[in-house]
N, C-alpha and C positions, 0 to 999 in steps of 0.2 A: 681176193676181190670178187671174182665168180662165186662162191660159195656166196655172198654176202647179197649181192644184186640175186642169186637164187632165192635166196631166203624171203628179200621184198618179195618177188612172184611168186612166194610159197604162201607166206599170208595177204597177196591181194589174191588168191586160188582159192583162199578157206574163204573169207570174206564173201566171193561169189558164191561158195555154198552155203550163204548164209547160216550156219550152222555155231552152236556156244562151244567157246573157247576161249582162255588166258593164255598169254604169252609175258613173261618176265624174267628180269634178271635182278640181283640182287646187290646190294651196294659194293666195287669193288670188286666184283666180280665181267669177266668178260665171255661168261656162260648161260645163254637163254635158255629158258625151260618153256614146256608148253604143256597144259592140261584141255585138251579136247572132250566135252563131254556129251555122249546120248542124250536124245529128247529127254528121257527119264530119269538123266544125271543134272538135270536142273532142278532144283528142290528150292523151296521159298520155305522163310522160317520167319513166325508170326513175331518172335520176342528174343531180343540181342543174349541173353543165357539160354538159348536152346542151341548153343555149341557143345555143350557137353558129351562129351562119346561120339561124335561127331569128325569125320575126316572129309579132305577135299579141297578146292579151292573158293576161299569166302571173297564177296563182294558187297559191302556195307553199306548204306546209306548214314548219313546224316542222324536224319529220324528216318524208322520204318513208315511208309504208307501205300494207300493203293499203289501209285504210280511208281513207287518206289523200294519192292521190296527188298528183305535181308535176300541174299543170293549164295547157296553153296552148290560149286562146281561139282558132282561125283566123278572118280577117274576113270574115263575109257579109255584113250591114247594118252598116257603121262611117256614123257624124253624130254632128256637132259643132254646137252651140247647140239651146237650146231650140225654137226652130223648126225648127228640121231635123227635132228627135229628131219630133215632132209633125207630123210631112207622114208618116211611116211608118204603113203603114196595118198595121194588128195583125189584121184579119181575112185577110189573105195569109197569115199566118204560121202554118204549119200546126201543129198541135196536136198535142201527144204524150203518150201514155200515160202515167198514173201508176201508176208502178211503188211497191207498197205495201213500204215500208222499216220495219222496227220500230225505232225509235232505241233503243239503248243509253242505260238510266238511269245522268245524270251524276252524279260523283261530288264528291259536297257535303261542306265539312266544318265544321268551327263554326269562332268564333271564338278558345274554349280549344284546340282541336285546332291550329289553324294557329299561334297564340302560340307551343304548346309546338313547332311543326317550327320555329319561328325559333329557338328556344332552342338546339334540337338542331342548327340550320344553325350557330348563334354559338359552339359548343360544337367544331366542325368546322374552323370559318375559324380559332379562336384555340390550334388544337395540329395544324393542316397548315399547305401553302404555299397554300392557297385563300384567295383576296382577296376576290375578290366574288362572289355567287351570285344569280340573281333567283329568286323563289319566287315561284309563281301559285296563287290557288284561282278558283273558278268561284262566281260567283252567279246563281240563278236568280231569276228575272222572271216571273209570270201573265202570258202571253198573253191578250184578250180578243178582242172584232171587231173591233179600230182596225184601221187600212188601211196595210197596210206601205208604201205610196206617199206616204201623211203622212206617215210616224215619218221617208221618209230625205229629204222634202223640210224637215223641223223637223232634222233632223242637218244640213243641209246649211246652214242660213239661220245655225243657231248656231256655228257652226262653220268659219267660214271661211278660218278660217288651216291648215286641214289639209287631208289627201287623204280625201276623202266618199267612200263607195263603196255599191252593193250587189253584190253578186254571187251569181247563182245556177245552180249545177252540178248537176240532178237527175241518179240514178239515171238509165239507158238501158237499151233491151231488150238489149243485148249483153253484159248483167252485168257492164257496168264499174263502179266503186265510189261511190258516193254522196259528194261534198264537203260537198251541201248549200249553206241560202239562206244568206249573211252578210252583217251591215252592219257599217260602221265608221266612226272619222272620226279619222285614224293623223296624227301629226304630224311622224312622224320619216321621213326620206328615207334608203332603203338606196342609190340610185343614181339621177341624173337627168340627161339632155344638156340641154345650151344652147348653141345654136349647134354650134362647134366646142370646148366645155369641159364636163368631165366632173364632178358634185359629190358629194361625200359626205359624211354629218352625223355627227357625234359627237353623241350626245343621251341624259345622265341625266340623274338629280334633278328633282323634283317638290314644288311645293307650289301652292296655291290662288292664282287667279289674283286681283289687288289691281287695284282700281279706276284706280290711278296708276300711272306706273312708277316705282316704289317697292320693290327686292325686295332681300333680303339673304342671299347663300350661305353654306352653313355648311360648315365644314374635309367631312363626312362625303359631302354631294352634291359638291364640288368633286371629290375624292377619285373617288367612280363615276366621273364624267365624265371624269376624268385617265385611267381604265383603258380606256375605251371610242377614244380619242385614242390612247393607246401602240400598240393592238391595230393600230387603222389604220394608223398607219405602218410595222407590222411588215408587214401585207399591199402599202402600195406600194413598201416596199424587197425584196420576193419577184417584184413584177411590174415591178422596175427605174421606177419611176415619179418624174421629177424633171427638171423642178421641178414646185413644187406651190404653190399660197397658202392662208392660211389666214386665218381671219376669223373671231375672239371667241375663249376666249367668251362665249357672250353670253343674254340672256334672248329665251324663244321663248314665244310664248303661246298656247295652242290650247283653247278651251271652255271648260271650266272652271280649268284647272290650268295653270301653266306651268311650264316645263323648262330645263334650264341646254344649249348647243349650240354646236359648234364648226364650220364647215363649212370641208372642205378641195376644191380646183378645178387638176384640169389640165388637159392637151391630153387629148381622145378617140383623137388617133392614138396615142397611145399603147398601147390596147386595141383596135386596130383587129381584129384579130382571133382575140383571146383574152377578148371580155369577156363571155361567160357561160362562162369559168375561174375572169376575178375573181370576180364577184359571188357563186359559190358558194363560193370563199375567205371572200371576207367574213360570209357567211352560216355560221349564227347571231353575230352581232357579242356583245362583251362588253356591250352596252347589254340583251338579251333573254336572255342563257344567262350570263355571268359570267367571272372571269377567276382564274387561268388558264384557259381558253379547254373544253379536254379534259379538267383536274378537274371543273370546274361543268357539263360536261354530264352528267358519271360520277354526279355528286351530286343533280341534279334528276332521275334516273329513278328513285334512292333515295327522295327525298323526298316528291317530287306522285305523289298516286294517281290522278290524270287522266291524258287525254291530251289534251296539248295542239293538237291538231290542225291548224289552221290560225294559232292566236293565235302572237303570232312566227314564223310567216312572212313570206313578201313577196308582195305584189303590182303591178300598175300594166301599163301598156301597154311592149312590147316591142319597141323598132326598128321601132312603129307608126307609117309615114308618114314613118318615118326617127328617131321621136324615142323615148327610153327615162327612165322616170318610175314606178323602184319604191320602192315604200313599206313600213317595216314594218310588220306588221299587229295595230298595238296599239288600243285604245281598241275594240273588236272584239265581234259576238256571233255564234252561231249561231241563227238562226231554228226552230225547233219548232215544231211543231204545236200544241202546249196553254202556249208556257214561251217564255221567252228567256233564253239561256245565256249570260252576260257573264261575259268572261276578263280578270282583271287580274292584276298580279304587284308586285314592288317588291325592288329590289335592296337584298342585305343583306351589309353590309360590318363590321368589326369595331366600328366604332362605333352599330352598328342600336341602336333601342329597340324591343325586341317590337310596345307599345302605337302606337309612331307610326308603325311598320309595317303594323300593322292598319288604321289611321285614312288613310295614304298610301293603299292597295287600294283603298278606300269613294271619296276622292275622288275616283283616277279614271276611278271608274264610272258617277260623277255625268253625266257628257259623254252618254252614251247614255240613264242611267236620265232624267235630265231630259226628253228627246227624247221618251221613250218616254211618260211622265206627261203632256206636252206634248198629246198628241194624246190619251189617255184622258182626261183630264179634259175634254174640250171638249162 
């Protein structure tokens, strides 16, 4: 328990040295790691295939743009377990200017409003060739004085089947662009090595996690899921990928909510030297943007009056130590100064019900907002 309440005051320490740094653990795992890196281990990358020969820790956006770039951590202080992270002394760690940012007021919208953009999305899917779309709004959160080092070791405790994360990219004196702090606890795996095999997840449909394993699919998630699966094998039959296994699918269960998932595993030689080609192939998968693939993106800059910034991105450690573990970045917020920005979305297919659309968004926001209650009420 000491070691645990250290750790919160270890990361609200870095925090006040405003300085970039990821902290994560990985699904199943009850061991955090942390990649700390020099002003000059922040590196911006213009185009999602400029991973190639590339290590570190990546933090994706959505779409690349000003306000939003690609972000690869270089390694200054990397440790792995708790006691490592905890021998780092934080009074070395030199302190850096806060650069005053004014955040852009997020854009909120009700509950009527969002009903009627699914209406107007249902209206779309049933007289084009548009199958599935995800649609996201933003909920905001009071921030109070709870200790951001709670809220991600109460993410972290609850949370254990997914990739826990915080991350945070301030503003630098060299005018590069503010990412900002995030936390998350993302269930879906965009790409991850083991050993020599390479995985990656098919992952729609959502509903509340049931005390047994007891869960029942309906035609409308089976359906998401099916499109998120086609998409992928259209990306390993581009990058000649075969053979492959596959496995489910099957139920995944992560905080609150659980998800319908397919995982498919090859040889890594196979991308020996092409795999930040693939992975920005894959990127945005039909699981976070929709299918067909380049309708649904056309349609989600129509529809969300946000931006999405980092929510559906990836992130995770990059051919760190030889090994690659990215995540998409769902279950996700951005940290503000007075507010917590929680990003959810929910794919909508010809069979959506507006209302259990709405009600899908709420739950899985519960994963954070519970987190975050967690430690304000104590």
């Amino acid at each position: 328990m000491t070691d645990t309440k250290d750790f919160a005051l270890f990361i609200d320490g870095l925090l006040a040295k405003n300085c970039p740094f990821a902290i994560w653990s990985v699904p199943g795992s009850n061991t955090p790691e942390i990649l700390i890196a020099e002003k000059e281990g922040v590196i911006h990358l213009k185009e999602f295939n400029k991973l190639n020969g590339e290590e570190g820790f990546v933090f994706a956006p959505y779409q690349i743009t000003e306000h939003s770039p690609l972000v690869l951590l270089k390694s200054g202080i990397y440790k792995k377990g708790l006691s490592e992270i905890l021998k780092i002394d934080c009074h070395s760690i030199p302190e850096e200017p806060v650069k005053e940012v004014v955040p852009e007021e997020p854009f909120i919208i009700s509950k009527n409003e969002y009903l009627k953009d699914i209406e107007d999305t249902l209206g779309v899917i049933k007289n084009t060739k548009l199958a599935k779309v995800i649609v996201s709004r933003l909920l905001p959160y009071n921030r109070k004085s709870e200790s951001i080092g709670e809220i991600y070791l109460q993410l972290f405790q609850q949370t254990p089947n997914a990739f826990v994360y915080l991350v945070n990219l301030p503003a630098n004196g060299q005018g590069q662009a503010k990412a900002g702090l995030w936390m998350g606890a993302t269930p879906e795996v965009l790409l991850k090595s083991e050993g020599k095999m390479l995985e990656t997840v098919s992952l729609a449909g959502t509903q509340l996690r049931r005390p047994v394993d007891d869960y029942s699919w309906y035609t409308k998630e089976i359906e998401e899921q099916a499109f998120v699966s086609r998409y992928l094998l259209d990306v390993f039959y581009r990058f000649n990928i075969h053979p492959y296994t596959t496995q489910g699918p099957e139920t995944l269960e992560s905080g609150k909510v659980a998800h319908l998932a397919t995982s498919f595993r090859f040889a890594a030689k196979k991308l020996a030297s092409n795999l930040g080609d693939f992975v920005a192939e894959l990127h945005p998968t039909p699981a976070v943007c929709g299918y067909p693939k380049l309708k649904a993106a056309k349609f989600i800059t129509k529809i969300e009056k946000h931006d999405r910034r980092y929510y559906t991105g990836y992130l995770g450690p990059w051919r760190l130590n030889g090994d690659v573990g990215l995540f998409v970045n769902l279950r996700c917020m951005e940290i503000m100064p007075e507010q917590y920005i929680l990003y959810s979305g929910g794919g909508i297919t010809s069979r959506s019900v507006p209302e259990d659309e709405w009600e899908e968004i709420n739950k899985k926001a519960t994963t954070l907002l519970s987190a975050i209650e967690a430690v304000q009420n104590r």
